[in-house]
TILUM-574784 format. One record per residue: x, y, z of N, C-alpha, C, O, CB in turn. Coordinates in steps of 0.05 Angstrom, whole numbers, plus 5000, padded with zeros to 4 digits. Each point is the difference from the previous one (the first is absolute). Glycine has a CB too. Example, Ala and Ser with C-alpha at 12.3 -4.5 7.8 and 13.67 -1.06 7.14 Angstrom:
# residues 2
526448865156498250245000501850245000502150005013494149775012503150444961501650245001498550225014501050225004501449654953
//
This chain:
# residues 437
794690680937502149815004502750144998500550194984496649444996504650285036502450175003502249904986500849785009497850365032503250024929500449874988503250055008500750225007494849754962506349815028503249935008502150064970499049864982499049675060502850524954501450004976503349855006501650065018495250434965503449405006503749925022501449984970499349824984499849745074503150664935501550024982502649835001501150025022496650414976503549404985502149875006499249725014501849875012500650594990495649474997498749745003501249735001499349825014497850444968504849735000501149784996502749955014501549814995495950224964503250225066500849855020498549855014498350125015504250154985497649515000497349775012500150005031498250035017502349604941502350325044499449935036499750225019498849965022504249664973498050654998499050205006498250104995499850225010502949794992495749944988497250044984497349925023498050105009504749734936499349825057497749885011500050075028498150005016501849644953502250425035499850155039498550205004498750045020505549904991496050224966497650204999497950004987498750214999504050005008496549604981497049904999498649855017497550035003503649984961500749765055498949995023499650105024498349925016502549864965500850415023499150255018497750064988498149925013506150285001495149934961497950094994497449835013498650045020504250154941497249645021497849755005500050025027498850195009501949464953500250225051499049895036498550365004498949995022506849535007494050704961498050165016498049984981499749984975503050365053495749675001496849884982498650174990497849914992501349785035501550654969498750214983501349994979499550194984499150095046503849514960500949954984499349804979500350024976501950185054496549564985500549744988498550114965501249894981498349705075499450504941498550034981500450304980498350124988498749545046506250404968500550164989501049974968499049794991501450325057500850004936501049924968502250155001500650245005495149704968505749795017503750054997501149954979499949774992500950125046500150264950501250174978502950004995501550205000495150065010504249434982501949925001502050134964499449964976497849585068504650594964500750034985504149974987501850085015492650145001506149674962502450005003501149864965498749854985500950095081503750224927500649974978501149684983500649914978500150605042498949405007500749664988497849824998499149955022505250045000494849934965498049824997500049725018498249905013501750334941502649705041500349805012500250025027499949765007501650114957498850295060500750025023496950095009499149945022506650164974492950044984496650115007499049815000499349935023499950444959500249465000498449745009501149945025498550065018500749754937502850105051501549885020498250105019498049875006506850104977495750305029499750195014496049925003498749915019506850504961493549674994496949905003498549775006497649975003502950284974501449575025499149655015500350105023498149965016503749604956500750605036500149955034498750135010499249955023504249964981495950304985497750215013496549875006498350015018504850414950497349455002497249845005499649835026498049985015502149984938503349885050499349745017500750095034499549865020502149754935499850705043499350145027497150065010499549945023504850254968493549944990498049945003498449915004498350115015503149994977498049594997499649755008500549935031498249955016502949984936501850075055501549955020497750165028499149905020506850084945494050265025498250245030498250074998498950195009503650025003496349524964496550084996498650274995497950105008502049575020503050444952498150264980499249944983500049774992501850515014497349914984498950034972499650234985498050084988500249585026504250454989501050234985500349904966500149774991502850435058497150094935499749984972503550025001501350165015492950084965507049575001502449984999501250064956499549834983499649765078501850594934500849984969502150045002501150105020495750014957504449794997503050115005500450064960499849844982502549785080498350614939501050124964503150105010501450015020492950264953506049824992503250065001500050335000501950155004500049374966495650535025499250274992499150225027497750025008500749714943503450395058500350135019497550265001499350055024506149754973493750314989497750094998497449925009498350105014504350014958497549685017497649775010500549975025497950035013501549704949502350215051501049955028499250235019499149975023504849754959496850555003499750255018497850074997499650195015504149974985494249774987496950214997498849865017499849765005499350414948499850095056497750065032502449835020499149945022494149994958508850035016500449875029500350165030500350245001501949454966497750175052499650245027502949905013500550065023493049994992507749854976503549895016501249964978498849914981500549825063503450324956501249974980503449905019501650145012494750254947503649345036502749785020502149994970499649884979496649655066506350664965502350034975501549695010500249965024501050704969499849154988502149855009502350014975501249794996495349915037504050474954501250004980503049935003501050035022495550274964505249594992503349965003500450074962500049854981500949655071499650824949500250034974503549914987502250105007493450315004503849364965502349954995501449705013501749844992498350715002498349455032499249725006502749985007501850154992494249654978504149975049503649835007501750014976502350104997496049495035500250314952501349934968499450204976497750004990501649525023502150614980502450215001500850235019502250095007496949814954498750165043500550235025502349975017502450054997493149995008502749845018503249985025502149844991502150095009495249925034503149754940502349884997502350174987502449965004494849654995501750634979501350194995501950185010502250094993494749814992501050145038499950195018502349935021501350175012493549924979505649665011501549785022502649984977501850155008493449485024505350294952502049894975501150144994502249904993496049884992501650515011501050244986502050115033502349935006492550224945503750015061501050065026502849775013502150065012492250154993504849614989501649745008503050074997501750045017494649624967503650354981501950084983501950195005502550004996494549874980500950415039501950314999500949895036501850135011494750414947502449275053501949975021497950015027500849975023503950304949492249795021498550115022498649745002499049894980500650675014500349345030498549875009497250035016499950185017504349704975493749985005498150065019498349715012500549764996499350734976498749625041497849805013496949944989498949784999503850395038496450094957496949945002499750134966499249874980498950225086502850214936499750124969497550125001499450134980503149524992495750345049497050104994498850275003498150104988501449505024502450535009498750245020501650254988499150204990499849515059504550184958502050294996502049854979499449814986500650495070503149874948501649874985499850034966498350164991501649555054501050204946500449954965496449844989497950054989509349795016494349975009497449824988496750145004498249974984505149565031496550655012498350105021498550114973497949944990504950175064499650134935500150204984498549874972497850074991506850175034497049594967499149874964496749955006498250104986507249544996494150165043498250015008497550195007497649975007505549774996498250404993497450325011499750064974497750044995503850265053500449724928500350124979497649874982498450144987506949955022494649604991498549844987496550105013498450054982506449515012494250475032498549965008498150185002497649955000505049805012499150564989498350185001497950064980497650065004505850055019497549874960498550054968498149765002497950094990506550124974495349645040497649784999497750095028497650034999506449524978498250485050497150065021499150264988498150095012503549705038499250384929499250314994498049824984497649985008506950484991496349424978498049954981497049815011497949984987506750064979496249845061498149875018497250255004497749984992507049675036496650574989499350165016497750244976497750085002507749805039496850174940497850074971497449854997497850124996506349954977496149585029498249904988498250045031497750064997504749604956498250325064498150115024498150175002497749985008505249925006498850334975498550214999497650074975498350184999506049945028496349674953498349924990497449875010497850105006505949934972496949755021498549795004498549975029497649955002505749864963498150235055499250015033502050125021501849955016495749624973501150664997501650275015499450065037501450105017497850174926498549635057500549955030501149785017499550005024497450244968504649554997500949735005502250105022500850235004498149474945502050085065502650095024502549734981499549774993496650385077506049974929502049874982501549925033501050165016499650164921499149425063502949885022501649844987499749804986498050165053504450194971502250004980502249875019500950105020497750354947502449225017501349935010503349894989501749865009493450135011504550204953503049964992502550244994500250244998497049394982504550165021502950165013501550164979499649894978501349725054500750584965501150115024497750165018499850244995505049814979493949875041498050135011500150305007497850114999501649465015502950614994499550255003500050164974499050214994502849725049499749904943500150194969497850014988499350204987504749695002494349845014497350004981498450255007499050174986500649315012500650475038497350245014500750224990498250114988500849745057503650304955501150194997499050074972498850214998504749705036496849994949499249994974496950114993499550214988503849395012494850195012497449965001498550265014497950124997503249365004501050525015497950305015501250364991499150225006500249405047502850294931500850274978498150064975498850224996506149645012494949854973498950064983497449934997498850124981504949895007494449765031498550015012498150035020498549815003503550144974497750275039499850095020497149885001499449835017504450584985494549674982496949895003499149715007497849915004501850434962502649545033499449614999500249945032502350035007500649804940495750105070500149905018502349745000500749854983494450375021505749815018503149794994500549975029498950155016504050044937498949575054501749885015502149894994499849884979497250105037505250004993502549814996499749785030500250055024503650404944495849335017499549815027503249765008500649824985492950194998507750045040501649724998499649885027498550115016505350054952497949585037499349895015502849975027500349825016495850004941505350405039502650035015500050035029501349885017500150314946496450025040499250125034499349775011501849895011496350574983499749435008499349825006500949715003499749875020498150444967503549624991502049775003502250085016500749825016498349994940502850495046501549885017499450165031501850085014502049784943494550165048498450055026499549725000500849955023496950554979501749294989499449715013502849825005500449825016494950184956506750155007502749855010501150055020501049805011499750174955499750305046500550125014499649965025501850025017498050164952496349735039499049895016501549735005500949955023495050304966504649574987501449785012503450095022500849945022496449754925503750465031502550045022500350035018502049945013498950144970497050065027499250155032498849765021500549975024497850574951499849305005498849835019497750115011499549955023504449864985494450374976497750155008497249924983500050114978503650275034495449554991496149974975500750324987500550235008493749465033505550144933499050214987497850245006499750245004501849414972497050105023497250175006499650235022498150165005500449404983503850415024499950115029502750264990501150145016497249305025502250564931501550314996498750154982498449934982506149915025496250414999499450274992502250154982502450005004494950015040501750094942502950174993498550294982497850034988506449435005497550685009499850334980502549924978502249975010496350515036501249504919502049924981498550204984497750034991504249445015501250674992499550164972503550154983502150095009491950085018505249804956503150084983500050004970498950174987503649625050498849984951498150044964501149634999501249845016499950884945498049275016499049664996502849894998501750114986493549914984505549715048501849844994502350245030502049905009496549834919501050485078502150125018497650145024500750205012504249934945493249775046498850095029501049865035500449785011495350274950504450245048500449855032497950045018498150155000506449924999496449745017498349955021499950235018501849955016499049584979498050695012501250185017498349915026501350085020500250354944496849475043499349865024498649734997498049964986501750485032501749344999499849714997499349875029501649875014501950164946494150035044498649905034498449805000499549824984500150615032499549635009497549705005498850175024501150165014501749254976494950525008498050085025499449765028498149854998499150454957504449685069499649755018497450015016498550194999506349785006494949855007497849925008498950245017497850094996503649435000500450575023499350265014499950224985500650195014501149665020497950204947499250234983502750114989500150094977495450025050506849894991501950114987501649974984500449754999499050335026502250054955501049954979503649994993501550195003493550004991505949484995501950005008501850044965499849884979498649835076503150514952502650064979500449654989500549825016502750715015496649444948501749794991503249954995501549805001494450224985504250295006503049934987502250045024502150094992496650094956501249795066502049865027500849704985502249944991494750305061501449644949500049724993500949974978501349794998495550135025503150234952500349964971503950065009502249924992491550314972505549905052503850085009501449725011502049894992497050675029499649404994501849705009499549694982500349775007498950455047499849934918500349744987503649994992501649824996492550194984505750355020503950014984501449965022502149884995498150514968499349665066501949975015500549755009502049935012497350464996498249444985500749675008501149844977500149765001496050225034504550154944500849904977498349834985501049804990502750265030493250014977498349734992498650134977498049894992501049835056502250564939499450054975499049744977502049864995501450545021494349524970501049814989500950064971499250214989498249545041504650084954501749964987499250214978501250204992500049325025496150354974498550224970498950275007498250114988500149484989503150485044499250265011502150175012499750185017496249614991506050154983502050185011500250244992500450175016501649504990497750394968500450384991498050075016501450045020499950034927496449995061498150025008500450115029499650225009498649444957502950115046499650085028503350245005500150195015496449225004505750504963502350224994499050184998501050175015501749664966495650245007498550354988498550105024500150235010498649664934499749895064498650065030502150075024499350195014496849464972506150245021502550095017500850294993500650145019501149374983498350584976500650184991498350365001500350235007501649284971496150325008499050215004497450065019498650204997503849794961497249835060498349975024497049894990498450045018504350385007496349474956497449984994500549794970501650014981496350555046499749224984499949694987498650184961498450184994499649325073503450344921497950064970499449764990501149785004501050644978495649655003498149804992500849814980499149774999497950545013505049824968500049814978501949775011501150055021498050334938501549355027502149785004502750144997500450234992496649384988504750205028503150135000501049964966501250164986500349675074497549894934500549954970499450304978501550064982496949355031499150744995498650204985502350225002501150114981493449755029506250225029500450235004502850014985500450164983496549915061505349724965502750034993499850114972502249914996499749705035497550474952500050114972499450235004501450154985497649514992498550525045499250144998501750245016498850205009497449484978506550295015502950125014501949935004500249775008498050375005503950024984502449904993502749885012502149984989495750284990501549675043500949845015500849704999502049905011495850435002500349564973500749645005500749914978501449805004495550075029502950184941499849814980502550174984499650194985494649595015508550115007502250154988502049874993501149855016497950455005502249734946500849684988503549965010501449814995494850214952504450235067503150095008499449815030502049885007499550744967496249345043500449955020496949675014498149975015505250714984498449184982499049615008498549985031497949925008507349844965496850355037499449925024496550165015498649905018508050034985493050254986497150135006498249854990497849985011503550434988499349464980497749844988500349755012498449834992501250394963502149705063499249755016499650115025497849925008504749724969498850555043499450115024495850005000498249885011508150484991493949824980496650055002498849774978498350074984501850545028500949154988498449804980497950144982497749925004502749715032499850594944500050014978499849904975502049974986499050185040496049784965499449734981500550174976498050104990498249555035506350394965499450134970498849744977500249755000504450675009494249754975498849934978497049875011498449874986506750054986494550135052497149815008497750004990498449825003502950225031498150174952497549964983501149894971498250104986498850315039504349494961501749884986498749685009498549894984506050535015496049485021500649815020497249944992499149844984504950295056494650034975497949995009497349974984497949905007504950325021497849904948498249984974500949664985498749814989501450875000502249365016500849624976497949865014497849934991508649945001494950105046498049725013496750104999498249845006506049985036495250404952496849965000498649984970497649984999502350295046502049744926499949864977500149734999498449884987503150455001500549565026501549735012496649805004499249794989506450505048493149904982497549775006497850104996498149895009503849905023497750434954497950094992498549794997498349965018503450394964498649464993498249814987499849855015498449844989502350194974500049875058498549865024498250155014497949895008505749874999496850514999499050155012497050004979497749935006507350325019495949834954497350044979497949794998497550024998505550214974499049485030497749764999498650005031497649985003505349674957498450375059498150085026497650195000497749955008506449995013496750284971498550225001496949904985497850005010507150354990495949574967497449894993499549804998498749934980501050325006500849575031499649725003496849995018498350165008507949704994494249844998497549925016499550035019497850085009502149704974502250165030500050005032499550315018499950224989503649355001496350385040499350255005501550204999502449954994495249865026501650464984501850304994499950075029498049975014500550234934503749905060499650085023499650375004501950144994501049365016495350594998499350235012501350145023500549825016495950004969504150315021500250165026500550374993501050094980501549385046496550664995501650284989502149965015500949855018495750524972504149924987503750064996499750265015498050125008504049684940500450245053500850285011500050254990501150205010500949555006496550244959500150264973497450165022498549915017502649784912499250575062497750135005497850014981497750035009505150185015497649784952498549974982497350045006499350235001503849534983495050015020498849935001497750185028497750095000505949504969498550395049499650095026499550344994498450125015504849455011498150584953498850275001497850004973499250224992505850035033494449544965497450004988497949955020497850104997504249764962498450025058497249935017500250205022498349965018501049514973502850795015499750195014498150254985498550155012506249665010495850194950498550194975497149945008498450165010505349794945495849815038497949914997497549895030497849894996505850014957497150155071498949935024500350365013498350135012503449204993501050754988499750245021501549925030500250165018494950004958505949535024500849975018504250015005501649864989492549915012506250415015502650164989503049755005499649765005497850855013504649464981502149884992501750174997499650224989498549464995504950215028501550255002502249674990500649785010497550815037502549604923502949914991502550104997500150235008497449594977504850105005501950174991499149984970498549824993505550125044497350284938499650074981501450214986500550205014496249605000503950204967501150164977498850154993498149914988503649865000498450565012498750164984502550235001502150015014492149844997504750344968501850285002499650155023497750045010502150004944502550055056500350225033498550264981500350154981505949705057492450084980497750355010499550075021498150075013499449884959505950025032499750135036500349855016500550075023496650194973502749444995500249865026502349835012499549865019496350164970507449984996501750115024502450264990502050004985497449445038499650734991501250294993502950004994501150214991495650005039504449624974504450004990500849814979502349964995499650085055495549804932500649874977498050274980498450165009502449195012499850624958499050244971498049964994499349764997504050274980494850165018497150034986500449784977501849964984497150605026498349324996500549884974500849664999498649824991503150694997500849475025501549715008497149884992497950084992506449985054497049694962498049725006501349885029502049875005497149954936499150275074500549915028498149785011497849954991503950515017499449405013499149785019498249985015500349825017502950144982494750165003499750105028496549755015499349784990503550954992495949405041498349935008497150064982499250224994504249815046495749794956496350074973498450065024501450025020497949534931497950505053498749995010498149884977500450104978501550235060496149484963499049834972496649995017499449855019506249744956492750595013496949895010498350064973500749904979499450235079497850024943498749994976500550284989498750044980497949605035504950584994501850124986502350034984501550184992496449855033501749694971502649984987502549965014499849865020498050394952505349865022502449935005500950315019500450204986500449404964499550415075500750295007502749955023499749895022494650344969507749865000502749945006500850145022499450234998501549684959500450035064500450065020502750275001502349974991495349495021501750734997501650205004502849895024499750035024495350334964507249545004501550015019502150135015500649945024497849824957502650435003501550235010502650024995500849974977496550045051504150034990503849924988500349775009499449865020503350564985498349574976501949705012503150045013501250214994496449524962503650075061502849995003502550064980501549864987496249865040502150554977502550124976501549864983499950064976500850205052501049524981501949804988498549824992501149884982502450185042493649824983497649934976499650094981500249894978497950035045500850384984499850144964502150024992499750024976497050255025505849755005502550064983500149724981499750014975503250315065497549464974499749754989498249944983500749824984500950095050495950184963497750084985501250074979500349874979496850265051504050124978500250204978501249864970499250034977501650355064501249474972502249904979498449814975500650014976503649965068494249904964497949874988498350114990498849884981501949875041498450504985497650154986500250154980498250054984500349955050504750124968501850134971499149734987497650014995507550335019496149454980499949844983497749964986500049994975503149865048494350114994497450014998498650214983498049944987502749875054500350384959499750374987500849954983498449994982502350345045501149624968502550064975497949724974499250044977508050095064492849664974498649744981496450154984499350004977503449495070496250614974498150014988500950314980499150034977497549645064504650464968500650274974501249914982499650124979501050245046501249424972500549924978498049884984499850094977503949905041494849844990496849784992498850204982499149974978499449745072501750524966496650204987501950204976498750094982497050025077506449934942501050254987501849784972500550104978500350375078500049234951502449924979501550005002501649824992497450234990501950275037503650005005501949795007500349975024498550384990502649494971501749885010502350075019501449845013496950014953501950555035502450045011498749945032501649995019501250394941494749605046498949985030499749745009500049945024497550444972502249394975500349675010502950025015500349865020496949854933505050465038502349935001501950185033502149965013497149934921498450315066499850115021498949845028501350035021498450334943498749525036498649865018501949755012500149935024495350244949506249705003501849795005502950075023501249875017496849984928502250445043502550135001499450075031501950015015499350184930496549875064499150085027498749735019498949985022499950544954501849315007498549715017501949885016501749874988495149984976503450175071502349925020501049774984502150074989496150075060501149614945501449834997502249964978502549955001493849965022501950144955501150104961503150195010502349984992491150154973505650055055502050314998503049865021502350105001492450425002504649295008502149865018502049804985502449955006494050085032502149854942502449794985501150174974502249934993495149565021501750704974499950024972500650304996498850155015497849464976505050504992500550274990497850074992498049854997506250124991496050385005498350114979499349924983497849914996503250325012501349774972500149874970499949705004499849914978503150475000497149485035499249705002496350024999498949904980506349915055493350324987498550044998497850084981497849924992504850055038499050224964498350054965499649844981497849974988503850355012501249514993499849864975498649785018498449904985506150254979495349715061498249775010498150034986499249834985501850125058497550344959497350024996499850024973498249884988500650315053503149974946499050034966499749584991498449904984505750764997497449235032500149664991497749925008498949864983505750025021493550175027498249914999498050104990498149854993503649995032498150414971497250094978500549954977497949964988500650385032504049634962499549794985499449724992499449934977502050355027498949575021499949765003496849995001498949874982506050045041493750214995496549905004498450114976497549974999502450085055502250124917498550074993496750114998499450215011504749604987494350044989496650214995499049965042498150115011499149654912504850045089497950085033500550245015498750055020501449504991502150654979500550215016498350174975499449914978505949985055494250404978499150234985501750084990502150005013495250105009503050004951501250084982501850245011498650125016497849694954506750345028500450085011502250174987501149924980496649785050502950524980502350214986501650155016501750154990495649924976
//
């Protein structure tokens, strides 16, 4: 029996998208899931709905759910991260409140930036202490790993654990290859693309379709005359600016990217933050209204009535039943560059193409990328470097380094502003950051 472990469990609704992916494959239905997570109250939660997804696709998988993360990891053969160390509540509001104060504003807080940073700081030390108990307990397990700052974690994970089979999984490529399709007015289904770069900043370096006569048509002609007919839409404007710019569409939202350079979000100049409609504070926003209805949401979820099923767009699921059949799958994914694109650093946590069959995870060699890509890279991957050497070593002078080198932080804020930001917020999260000197 093939056993699921899903850490951080008591995100429920994310949970259940990827338990019903699971379920609907039928070498699945009858697997054991290993629900695991630090709130009691959100695990139950989380374990009705799992049950009543089951029910729902006529499995009959073994379903437990403990608080005890050990129990969760022994013998398991997958190991699904959903962790938010420090949680909305204290973490990012901190993270959002403090920054506020020294004058820096942001959007998301998850990937780069200040918050990016506090965030990597909190996280690493727990996926390390994850990845220990792995190698304990089920040392041959595959860890898909789906929490953020996603390049820092990998980067992390594949320094100090190199032996743990791992992925960093998101859902960016793919979602905006379907948005994209809408702008153009093309089926999805009917595009192709080569994406690779590092998480939250990958481009598209070829965006086609194969026509009926076999031949193959360039897309981005078209992605061009969305700017020249002016039909950019509204929540996408940094996005397609950066694409004018620098010739090639990227994957992450405009809300994500504007933080991730220093360009848009600048408190001397109003008018950028309405030109490119710029939602500051949106995960702010965004976390109240899904507290807001949770408990409607919660009485649905385990209520009587029916649950609705469908798969999602996670890979999850989809590179477990590539492990397990031998039948292959080609995703994008997170792992450390070993070569495979030669103008980002040994080591990084890059974007690139999986190849997924019963070998496991084998990452696609892509080569150089477009110069002013990796440069743009680059700026983000210092930050990335600098977070995890601080994580593993304590140094605070490298938390403060990383900030000091992060495009956005380095655009509003002095040196010495910067420093003392950070000495306030590692005091502020106190025991969630690593102890530090």
């Amino acid at each position: 029996m093939t056993k699921i472990a899903m850490i951080g469990a008591g995100s429920t609704v994310f949970m259940k998208n990827l338990v019903g992916d699971i379920l609907l494959e039928p070498p699945l239905k009858e697997c054991e899931l290993a629900l695991m997570d630090i709130d009691d109250e959100r695990l139950a939660t989380s374990k009705t709905v799992a049950d009543r997804v089951a029910q729902a696709v006529g499995a009959t998988p073994r379903i437990t759910a403990t608080t005890n993360r050990q129990r969760a990891l022994e013998g398991a053969d997958y190991v699904i991260l959903m962790i938010q160390v420090a949680g909305y509540r204290p973490g990012t509001v901190i993270d959002f409140d403090i920054a506020k104060r020294w004058g820096l504003r942001q959007t998301i807080a998850d990937t780069l930036g200040i918050g990016g940073i506090m965030r990597g700081l909190r996280t690493i030390p727990v996926l390390l202490d994850i990845a220990r108990d792995m190698a304990d307990l089920c040392p041959g397990a595959l860890m898909l790993q789906y929490v953020n700052p996603m390049a820092m974690n990998c980067a992390a994970l594949a320094r100090v654990a190199p032996d743990i089979r791992s992925v960093g999984l998101c859902h960016s490529v793919q979602g905006t290859a379907k948005e994209l399709a809408h702008d153009i007015d093309v089926p999805v289904e009917q595009i192709r693309f080569l994406c690779a770069g590092i998480n939250h900043m990958a481009f598209y370096l070829t965006f086609e379709r194969r026509l009926p006569s076999g031949e193959v048509e360039d897309l981005y002609p078209r992605i061009r005359r969305v700017v020249e007919e002016r039909r950019v839409p509204d929540w996408n404007r940094v996005r397609y600016e950066v694409f004018r710019h620098f010739g090639y569409f990227v994957t992450e939202s405009s809300e994500h990217f504007s933080e991730y350079v220093p360009w848009f979000i600048k408190r001397d100049r109003p008018d950028l933050i309405e030109e490119f409609n710029i939602p500051l504070d949106e995960y702010i926003s965004r976390c109240e209204k899904q507290i807001a209805r949770w408990q409607g949401q919660q009485k649905e979820l385990v209520g009587g009535g029916a649950i609705e099923v469908r798969r999602s767009h996670e890979y999850a699921a989809r590179i477990i039943m590539a492990e397990l059949t031998g039948e292959p799958i080609v995703i994008n994914g997170n792992v450390a560059n070993r070569g495979y694109v030669d103008n980002l650093p040994h080591g990084a946590c890059v974007e690139v193409p999986c190849l997924i069959d019963h070998n496991g995870i084998q990452p696609v060699r892509v080569g150089r990328l477009p110069p002013q890509l990796a440069a743009l890279m680059q700026t983000n991957v210092n930050v990335h470097e600098l977070v995890v050497e601080a994580a593993l070593t304590g140094r605070k002078d490298h938390a403060k380094h990383a900030a000091m080198l992060d495009p956005h932080t380095a655009a509003e804020l002095s040196l010495q502003e910067i420093s003392d930001l950070v000495d306030e917020l590692l005091s502020a999260h106190g025991n969630w950051v690593p102890a530090m000197h």
